[in-house]
Backbone bond lengths (Angstrom), bond angles and torsions (degrees), N, CA, C in turn:
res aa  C-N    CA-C-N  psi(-1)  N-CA   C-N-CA  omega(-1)  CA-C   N-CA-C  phi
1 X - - - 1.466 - - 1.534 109.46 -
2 X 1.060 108.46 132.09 1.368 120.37 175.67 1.825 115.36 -44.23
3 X 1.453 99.98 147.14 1.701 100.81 -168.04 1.895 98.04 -80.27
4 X 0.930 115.85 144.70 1.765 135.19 -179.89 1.379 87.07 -76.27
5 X 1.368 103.85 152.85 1.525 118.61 179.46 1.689 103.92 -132.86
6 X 1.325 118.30 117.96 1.437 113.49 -171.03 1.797 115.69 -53.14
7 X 0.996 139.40 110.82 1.239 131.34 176.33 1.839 114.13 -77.97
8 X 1.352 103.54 123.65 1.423 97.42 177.68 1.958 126.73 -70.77
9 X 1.264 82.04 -36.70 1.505 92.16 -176.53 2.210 112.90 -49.22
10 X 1.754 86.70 -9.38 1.510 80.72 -164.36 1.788 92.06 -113.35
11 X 1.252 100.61 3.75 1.736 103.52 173.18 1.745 95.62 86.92
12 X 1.300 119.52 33.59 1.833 96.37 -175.86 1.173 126.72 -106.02
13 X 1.714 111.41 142.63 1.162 94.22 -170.96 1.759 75.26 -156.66
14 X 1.334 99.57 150.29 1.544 109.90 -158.83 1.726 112.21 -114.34
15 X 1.428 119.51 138.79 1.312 112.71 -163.97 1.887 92.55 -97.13
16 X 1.496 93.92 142.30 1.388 97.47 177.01 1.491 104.37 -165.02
17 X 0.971 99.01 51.85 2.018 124.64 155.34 1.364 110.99 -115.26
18 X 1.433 105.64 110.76 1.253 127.48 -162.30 1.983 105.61 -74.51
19 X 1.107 117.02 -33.64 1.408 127.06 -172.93 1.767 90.98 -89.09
20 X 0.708 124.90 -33.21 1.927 122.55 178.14 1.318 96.68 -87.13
21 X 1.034 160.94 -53.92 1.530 160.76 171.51 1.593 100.79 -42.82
22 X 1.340 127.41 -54.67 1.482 146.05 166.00 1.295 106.10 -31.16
23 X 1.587 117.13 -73.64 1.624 127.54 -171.26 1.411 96.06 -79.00
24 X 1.139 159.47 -47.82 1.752 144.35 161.50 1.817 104.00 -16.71
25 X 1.258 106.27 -75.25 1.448 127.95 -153.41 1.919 84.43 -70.30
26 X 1.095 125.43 -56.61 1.430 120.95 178.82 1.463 105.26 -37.21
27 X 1.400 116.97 -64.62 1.625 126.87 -169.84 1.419 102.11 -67.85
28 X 1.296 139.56 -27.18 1.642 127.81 -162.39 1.908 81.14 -92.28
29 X 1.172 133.44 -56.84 1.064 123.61 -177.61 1.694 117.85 76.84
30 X 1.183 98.18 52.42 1.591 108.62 179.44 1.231 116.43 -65.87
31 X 1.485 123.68 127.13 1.339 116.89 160.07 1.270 121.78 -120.09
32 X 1.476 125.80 171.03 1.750 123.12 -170.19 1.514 95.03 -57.23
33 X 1.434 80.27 152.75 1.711 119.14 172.45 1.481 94.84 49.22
34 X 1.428 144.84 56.24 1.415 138.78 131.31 1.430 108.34 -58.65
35 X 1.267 123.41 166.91 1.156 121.52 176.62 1.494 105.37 -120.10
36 X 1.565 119.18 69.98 0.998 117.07 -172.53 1.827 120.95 -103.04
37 X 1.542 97.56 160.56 1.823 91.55 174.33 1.673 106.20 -127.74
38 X 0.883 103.38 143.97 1.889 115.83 168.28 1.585 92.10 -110.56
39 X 1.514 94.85 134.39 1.480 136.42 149.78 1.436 117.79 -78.49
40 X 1.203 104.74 131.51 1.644 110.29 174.82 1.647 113.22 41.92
41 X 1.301 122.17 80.97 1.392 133.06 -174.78 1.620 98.59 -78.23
42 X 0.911 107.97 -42.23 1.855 105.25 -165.58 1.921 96.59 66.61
43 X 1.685 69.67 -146.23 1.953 89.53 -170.37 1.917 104.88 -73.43
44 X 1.240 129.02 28.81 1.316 150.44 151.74 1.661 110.47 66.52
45 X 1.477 99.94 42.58 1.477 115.91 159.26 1.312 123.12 -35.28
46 X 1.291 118.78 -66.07 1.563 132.29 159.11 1.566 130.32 -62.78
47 X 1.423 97.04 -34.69 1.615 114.40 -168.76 1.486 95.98 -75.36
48 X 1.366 143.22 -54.30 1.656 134.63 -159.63 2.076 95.34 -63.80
49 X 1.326 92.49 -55.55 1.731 74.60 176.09 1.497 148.02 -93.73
50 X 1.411 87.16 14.66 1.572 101.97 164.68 1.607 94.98 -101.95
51 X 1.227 153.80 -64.35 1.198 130.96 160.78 1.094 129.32 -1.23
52 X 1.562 106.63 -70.91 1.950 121.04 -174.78 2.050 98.79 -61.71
53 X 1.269 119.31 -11.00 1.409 109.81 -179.92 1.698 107.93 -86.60
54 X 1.502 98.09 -43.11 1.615 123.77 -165.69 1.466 112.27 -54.21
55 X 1.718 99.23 -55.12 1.521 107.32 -141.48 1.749 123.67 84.82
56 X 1.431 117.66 -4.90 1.174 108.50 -162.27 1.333 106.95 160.46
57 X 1.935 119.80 122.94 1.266 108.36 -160.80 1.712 96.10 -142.80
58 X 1.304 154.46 111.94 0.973 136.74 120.26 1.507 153.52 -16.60
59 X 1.439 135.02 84.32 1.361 145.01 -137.91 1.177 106.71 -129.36
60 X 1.463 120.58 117.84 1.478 118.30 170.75 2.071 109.57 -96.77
61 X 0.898 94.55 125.36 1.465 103.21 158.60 1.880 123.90 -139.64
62 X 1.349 81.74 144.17 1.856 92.82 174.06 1.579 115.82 -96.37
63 X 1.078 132.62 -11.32 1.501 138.86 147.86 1.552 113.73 -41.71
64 X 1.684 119.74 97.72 1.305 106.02 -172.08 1.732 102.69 -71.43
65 X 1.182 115.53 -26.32 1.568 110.87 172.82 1.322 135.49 -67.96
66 X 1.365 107.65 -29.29 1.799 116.61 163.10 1.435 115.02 -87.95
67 X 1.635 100.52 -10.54 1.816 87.05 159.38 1.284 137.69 -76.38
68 X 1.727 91.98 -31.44 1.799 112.53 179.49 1.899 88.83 -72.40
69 X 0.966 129.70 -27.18 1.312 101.10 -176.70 1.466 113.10 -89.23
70 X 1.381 116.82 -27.26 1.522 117.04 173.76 1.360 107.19 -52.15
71 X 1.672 120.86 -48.66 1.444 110.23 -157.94 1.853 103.05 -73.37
72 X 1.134 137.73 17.28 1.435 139.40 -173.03 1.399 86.31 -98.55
73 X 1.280 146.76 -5.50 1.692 142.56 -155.98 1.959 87.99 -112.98
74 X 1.159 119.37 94.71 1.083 110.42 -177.48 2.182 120.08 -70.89
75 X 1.202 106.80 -3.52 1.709 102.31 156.60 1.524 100.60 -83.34
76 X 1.384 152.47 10.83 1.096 114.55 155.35 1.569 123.14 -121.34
77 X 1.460 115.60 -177.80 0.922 136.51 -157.44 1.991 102.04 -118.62
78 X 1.087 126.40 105.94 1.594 108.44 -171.99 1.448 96.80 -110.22
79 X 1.393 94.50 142.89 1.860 99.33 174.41 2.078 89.02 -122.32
80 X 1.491 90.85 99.01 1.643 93.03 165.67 1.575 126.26 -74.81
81 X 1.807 117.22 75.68 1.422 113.30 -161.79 1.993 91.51 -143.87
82 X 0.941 94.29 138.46 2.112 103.09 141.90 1.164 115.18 -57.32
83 X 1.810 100.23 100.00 1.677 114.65 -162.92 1.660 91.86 -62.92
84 X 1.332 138.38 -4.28 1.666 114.51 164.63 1.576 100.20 -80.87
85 X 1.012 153.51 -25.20 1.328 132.14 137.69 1.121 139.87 6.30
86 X 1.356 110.80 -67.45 1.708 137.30 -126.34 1.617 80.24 -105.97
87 X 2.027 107.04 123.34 0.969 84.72 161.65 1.755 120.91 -100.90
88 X 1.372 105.31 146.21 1.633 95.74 -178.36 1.679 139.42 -85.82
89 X 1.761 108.62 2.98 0.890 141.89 166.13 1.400 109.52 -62.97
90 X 1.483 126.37 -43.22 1.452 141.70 167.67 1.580 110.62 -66.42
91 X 1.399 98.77 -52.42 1.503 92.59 176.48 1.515 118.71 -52.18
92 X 1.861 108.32 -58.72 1.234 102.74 -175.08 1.492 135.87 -31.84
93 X 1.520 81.57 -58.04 1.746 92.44 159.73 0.879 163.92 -51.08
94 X 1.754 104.18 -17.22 1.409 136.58 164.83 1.546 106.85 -83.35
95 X 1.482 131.32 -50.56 1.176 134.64 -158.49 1.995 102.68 -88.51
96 X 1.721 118.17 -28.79 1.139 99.34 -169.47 1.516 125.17 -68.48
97 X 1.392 104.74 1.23 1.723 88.72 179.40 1.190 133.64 98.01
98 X 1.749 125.83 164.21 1.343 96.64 131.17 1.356 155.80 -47.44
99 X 1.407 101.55 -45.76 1.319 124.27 164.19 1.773 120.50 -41.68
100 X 1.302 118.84 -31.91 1.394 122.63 175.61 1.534 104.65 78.38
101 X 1.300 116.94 19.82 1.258 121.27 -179.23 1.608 115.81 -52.98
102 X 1.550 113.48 107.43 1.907 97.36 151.93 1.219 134.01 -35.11
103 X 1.500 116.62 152.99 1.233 125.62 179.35 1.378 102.62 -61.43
104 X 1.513 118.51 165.49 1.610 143.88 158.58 1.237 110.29 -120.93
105 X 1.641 120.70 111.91 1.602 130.16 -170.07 1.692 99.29 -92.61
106 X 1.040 124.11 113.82 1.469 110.13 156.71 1.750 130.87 -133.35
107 X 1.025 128.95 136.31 1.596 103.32 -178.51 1.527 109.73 -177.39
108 X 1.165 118.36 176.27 1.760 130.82 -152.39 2.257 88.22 -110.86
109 X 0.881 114.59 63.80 1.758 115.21 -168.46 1.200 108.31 -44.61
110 X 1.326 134.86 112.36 1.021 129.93 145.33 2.305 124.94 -1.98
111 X 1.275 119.40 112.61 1.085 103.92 175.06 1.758 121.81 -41.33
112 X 1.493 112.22 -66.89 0.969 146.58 153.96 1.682 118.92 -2.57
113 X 1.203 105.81 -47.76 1.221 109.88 -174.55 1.242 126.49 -152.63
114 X 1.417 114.16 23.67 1.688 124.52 -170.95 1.521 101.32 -82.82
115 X 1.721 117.24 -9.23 1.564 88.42 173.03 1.551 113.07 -95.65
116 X 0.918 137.22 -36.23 1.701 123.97 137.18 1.735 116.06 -20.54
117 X 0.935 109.81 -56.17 1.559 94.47 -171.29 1.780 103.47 -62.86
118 X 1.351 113.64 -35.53 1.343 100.90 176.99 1.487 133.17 -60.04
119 X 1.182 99.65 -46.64 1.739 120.01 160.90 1.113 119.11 -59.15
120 X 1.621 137.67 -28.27 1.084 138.82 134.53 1.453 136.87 -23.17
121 X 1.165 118.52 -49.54 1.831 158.93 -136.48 1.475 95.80 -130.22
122 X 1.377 129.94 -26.64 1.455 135.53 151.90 1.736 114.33 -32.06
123 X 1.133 87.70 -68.22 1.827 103.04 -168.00 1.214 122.56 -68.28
124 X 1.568 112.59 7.88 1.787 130.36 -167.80 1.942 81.93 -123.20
125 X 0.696 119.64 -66.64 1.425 120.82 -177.85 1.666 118.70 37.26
126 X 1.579 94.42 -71.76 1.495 90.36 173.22 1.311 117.37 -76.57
127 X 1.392 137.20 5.13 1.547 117.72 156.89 1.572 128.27 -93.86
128 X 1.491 97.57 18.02 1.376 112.16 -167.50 1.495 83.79 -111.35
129 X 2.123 94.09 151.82 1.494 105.90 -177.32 1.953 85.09 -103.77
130 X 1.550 120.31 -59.55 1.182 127.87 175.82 1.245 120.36 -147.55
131 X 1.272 105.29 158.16 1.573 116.07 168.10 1.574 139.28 -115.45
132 X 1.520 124.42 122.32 1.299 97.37 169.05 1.099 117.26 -129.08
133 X 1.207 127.10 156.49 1.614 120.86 -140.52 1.759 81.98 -150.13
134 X 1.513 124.54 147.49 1.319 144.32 156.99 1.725 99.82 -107.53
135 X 1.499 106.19 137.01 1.068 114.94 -149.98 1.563 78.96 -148.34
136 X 1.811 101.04 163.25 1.395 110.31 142.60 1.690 115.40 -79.82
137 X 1.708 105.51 151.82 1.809 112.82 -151.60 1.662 82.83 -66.82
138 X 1.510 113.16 -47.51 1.899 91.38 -160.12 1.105 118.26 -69.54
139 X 1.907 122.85 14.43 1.492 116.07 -176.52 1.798 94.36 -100.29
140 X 1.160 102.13 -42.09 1.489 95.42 165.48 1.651 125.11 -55.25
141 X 1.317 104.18 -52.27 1.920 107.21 173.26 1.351 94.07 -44.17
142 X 1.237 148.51 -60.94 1.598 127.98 -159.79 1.659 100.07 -83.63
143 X 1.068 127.18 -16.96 1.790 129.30 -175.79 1.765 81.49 -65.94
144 X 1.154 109.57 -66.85 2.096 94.66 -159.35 1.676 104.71 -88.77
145 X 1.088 108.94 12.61 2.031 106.78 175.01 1.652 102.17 -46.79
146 X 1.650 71.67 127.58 2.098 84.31 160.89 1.382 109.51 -85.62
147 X 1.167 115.51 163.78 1.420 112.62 164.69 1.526 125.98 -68.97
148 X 1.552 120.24 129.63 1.303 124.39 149.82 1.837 90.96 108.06
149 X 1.654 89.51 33.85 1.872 95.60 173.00 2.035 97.57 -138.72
150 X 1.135 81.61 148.64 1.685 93.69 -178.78 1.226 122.69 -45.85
151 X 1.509 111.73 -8.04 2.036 117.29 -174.28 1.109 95.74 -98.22
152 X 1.541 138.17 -28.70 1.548 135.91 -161.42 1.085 102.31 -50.88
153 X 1.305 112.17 152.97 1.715 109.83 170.08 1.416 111.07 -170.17
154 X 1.336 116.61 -166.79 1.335 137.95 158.78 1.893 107.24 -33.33
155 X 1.317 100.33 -73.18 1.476 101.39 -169.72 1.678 115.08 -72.91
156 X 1.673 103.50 -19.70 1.935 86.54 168.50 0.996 107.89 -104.23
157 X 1.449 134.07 37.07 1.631 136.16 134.68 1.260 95.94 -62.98
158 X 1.399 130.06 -93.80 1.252 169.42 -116.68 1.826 108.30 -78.74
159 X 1.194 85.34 -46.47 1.584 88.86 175.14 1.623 101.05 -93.51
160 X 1.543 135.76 -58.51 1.192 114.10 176.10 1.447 130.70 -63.28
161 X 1.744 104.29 32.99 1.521 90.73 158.07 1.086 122.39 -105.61
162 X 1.268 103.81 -16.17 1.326 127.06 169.89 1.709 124.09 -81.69
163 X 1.203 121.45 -60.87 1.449 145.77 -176.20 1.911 103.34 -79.54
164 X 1.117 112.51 126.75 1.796 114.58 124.45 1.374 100.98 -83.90
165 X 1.368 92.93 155.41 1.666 113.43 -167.00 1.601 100.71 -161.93
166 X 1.644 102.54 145.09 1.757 114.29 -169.63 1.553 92.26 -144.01
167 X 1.181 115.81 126.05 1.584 122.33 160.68 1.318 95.13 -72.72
168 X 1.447 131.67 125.11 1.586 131.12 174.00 1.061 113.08 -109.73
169 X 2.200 128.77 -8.92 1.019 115.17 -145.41 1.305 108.71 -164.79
170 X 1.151 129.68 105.29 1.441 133.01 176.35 1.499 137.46 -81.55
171 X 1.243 118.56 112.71 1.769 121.00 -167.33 1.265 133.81 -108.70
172 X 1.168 120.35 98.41 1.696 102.93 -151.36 1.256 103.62 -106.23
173 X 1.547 122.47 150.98 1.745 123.36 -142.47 1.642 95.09 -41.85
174 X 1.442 109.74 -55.75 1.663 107.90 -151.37 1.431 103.30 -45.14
175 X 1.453 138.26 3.37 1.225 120.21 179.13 1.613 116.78 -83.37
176 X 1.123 96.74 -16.33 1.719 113.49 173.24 1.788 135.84 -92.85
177 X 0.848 118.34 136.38 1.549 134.64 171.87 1.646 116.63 -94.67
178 X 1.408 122.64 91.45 1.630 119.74 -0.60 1.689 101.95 -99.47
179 X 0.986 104.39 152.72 1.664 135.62 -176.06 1.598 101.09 -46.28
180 X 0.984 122.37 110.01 1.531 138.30 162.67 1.634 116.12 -48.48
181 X 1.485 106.13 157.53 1.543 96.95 178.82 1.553 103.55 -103.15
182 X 1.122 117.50 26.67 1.213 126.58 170.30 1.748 140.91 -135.57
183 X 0.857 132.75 128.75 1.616 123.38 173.08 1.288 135.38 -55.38
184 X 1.076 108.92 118.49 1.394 121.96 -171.82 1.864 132.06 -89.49
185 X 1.712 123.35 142.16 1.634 86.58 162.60 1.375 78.09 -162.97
186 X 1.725 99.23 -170.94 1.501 119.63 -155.14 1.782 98.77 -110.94
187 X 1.359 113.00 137.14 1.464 112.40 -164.73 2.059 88.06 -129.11
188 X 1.251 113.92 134.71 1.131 129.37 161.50 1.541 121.17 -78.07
189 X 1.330 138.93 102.17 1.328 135.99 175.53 1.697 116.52 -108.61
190 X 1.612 108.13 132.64 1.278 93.47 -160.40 1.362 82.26 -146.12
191 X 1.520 118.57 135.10 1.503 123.79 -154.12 1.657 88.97 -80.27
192 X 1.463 123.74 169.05 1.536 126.52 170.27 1.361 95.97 -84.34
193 X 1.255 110.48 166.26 1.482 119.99 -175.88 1.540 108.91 -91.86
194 X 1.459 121.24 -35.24 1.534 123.68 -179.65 1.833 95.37 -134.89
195 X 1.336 120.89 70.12 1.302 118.44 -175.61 1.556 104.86 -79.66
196 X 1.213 124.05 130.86 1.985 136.84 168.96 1.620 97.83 -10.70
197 X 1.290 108.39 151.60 1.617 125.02 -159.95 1.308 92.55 -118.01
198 X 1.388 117.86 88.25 1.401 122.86 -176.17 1.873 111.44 -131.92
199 X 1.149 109.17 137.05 1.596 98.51 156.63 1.451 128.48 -91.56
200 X 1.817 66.84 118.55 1.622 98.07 -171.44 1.911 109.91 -41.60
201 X 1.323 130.50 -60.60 1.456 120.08 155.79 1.699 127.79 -17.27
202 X 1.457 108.72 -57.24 1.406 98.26 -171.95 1.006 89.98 -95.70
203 X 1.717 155.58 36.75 1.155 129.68 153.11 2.110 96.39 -88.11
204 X 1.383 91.41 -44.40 1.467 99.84 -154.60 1.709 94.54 -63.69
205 X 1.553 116.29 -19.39 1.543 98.90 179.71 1.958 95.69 -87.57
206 X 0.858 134.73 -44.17 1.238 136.15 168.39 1.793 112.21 -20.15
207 X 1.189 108.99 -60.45 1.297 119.53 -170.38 1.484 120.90 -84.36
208 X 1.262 110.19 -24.69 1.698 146.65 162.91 1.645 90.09 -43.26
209 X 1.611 105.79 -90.95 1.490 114.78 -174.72 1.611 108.54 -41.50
210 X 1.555 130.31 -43.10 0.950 137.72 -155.34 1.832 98.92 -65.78
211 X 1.039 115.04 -57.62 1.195 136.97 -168.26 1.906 111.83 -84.95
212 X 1.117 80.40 -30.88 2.226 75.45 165.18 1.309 124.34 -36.90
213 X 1.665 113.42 -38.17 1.433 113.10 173.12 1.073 107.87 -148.88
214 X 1.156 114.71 84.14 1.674 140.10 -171.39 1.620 113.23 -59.46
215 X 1.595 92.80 -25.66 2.105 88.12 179.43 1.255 103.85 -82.29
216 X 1.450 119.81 4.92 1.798 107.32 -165.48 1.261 94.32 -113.62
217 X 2.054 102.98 155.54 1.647 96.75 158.58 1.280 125.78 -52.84
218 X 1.308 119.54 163.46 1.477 113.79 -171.71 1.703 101.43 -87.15
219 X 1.297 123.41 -0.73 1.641 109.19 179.84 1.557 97.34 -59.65
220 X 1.451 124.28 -40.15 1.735 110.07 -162.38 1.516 110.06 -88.58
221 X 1.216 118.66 -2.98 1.598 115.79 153.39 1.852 117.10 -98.20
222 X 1.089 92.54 -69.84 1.628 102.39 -167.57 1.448 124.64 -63.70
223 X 1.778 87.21 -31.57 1.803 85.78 177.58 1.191 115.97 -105.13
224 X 1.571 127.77 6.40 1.415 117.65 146.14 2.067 106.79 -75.26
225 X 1.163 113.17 -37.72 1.401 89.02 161.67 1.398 146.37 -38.85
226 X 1.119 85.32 -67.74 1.539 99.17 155.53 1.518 132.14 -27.24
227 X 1.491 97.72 -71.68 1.497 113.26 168.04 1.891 111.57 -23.05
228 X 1.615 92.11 -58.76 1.311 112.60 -170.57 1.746 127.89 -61.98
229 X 1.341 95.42 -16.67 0.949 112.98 -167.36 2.216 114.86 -110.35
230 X 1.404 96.34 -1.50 1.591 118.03 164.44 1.403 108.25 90.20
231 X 1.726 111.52 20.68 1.943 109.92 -159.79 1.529 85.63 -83.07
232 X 1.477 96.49 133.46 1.797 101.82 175.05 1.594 83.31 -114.61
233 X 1.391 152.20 45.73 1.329 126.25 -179.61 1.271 87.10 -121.38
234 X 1.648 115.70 171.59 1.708 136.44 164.95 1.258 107.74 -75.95
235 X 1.624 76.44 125.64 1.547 105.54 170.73 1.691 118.51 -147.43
236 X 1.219 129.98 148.06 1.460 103.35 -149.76 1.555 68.60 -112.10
237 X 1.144 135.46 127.49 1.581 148.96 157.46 1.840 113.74 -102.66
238 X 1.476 120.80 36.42 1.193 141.13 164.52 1.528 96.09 -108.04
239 X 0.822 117.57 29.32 1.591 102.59 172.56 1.534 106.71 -123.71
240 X 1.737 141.15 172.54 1.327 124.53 138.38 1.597 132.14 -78.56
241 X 1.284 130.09 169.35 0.943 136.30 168.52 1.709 120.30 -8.88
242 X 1.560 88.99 -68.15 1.360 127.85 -172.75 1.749 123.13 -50.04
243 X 1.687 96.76 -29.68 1.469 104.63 -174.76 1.179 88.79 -94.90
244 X 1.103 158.91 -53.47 1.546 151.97 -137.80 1.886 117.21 -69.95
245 X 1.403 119.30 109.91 1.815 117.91 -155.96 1.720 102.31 -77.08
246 X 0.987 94.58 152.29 1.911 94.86 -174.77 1.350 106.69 -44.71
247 X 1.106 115.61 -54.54 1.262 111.23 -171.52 1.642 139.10 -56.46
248 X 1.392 85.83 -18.93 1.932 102.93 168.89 1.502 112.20 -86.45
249 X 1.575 114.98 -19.75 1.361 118.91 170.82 1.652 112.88 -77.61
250 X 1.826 118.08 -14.60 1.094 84.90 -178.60 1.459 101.67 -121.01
251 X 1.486 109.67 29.82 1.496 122.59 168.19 1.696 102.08 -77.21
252 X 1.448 101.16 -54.32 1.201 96.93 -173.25 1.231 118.41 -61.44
253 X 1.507 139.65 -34.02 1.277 162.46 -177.95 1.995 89.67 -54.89
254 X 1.021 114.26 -55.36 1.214 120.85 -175.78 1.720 118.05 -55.21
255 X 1.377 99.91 -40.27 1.351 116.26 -158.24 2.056 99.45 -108.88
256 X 1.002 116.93 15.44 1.511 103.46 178.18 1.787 98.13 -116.33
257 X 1.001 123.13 121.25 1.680 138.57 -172.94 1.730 96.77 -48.18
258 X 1.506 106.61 137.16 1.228 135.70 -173.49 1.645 90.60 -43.04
């Protein structure tokens, strides 16, 4: 079979470090009959031995050429789509079974576009058991930011209201074909079991405004929002973006009138 040629336009770049492929599949810890899916399989670095654990793997790819070759692997299942597409609410439902088993998220993310896919993969949340996702490292450094450190941001609001999350795993380009100009690692996401009862919309515009201009106090973003929006409650908007802990972002989210 003809050799695959990494396409850039789709961000690819293929893992083929056999001892890092090893500790992935060690840490995701697949066992038969999960009802799991991989994102972006490529040339099936991850996919042959999470298969050989599974029995059976569901894989979305947008590569019409690594799909025609995936579907020749008779344990899988290929969904040839732009996993922001795909809805996973359908999937769940198809794959849980009798058993009612949650989904299993796993996959090699596209540089390009893994923070969409996360925000995507947000709104499925509760049919997900976990996720592990290979990422570039500085998309993860802001995924687990504490507050009142230079990585905090937009996305470790957003996902830690939802997610505990553990960087478990460090990847440095040479593990890839061809080698990235960047560092890579593997982040564990695991939805909360009773996470704050918030809408998800006005949190994400909440934190949106909050974070638009992150060097400023938040009175000239957030608390003219606010204003605008009729919140008569305390809120200390002398602070930046940056200091404020998830959890006061989604108090407030809670507490500012529909």
């Amino acid at each position: 079979m003809a050799q695959h040629i990494a396409r850039k336009r789709f961000g690819q770049h293929f893992l083929s470090d056999g001892g890092i492929i090893d500790a992935i599949v060690d840490g995701i810890a697949p066992q038969p009959g999960d009802a799991m899916v991989e994102i972006g399989p490529g040339l099936a670095a991850l996919t042959q031995p999470l298969v050989e654990r599974l029995g059976h793997l569901t894989v979305i790819e947008l590569d019409r050429d690594l799909a025609a070759r995936l579907r020749a692997h008779g344990q899988l299942e290929v969904i040839e789509s732009d996993v922001l597409k795909v809805d996973f609410a359908a999937l769940a439902a198809r794959l849980a079974g009798p058993a009612h088993k949650p989904l299993r998220v796993v996959g090699n993310l596209p540089y390009n576009i893994s923070t969409p896919i996360l925000f995507h993969l947000l709104d499925f949340a509760h049919l997900i058991a976990d996720q592990h996702f290979m990422l570039q490292k500085e998309v993860i450094d802001r995924m687990v930011a504490r507050p009142a450190t230079s990585d905090y941001s937009r996305l470790s609001v957003m996902l830690q209201w939802r997610y505990a999350m553990e960087n478990f795993l460090f990847v440095p380009p040479e593990s890839f074909e061809p080698p990235p100009r960047v560092d890579s690692a593997v982040v564990r996401m695991v939805p909360l079991a009773q996470p704050p009862a918030v809408d998800a919309t006005r949190l994400g515009e909440i934190v949106q405004v909050a974070f638009s201009q992150r060097r400023k106090i938040l009175r000239n973003t957030l608390g003219r929002w606010l204003e605008e929006h009729g919140f008569g409650g305390s809120f200390d908007v002398q602070r930046r973006a940056e200091e404020v802990p998830v959890a006061e972002y989604v108090a407030l989210a809670q507490a500012v009138p529909p």
